[in-house]
N, C-alpha and C positions, 0 to 999 in steps of 0.2 A: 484356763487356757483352752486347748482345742478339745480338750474334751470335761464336757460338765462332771462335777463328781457323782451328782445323783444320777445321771446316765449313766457312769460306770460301774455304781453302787448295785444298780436295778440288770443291768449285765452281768457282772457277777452271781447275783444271786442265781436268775436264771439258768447260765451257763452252768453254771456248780450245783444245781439244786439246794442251794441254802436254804430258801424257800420252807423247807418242812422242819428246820431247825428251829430251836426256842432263838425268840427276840435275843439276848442276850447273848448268846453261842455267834448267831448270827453278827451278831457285832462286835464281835470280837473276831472273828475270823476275818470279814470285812476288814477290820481296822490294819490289821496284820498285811492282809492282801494289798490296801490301798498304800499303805503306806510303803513297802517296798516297791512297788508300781511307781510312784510318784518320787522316790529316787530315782531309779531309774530312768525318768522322764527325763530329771532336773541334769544326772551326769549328763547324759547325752547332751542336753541342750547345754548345758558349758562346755562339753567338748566340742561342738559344732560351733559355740561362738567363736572359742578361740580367744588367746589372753586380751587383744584389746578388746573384742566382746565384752567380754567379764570385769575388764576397769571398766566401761561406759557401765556394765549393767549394774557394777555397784553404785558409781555414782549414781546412778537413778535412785537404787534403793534409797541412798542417803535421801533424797527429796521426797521421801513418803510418797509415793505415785500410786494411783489407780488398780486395779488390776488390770485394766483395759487399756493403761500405759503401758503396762509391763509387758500385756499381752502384743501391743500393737509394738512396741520393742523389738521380740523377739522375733516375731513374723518379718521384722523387716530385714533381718540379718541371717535369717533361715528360710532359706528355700523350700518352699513344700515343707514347713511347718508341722501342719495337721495333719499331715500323711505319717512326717517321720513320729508322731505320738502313735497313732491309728496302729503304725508296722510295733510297736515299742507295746502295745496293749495286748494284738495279736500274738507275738510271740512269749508271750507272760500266760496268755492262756492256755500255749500250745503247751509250755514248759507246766503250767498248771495240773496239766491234763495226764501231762507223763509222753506227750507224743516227741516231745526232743531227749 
């Protein structure tokens, strides 16, 4: 979607200093962090679709589509898209961080 995982992967690390952890720790922390992130993403963008949103977007699922279907999907039924991830990544770090 609007943000690559290995961009956010390599963000994290930095951001958090993962970096001097063992591979392993590192990935596991990762996994943890990504993945409640990428909830997050996905609420929001079904609450932004909105219920007919979410029947079209299932029917899509059902036709096995792209990612780049999917992606081009959601961009068209969301305004500023890749901003709302971008504010959705940022306030994950801020909360990360302890600063909210």
């Amino acid at each position: 979607m609007a943000l690559q995982y290995e961009q956010l992967r390599q963000e994290l690390i930095d951001e958090f200093d993962l970096g001097v952890l063992p591979m392993q720790k590192q990935d596991e922390i990762l996994g943890n962090m990504t993945e409640v992130l990428m909830k997050r993403i996905f609420v929001d963008t079904m609450e932004n679709l909105g219920e007919t949103g979410m029947d079209e977007y299932e029917k899509l699922l059902e036709q096995k589509p792209e990612q780049t279907e999917i992606e081009a999907f959601i961009k068209s039924r969301i305004a500023d898209y890749d901003a709302m991830v971008e504010k959705i990544v940022a306030e994950f770090k801020s909360e990360m961080k302890g600063d909210k």
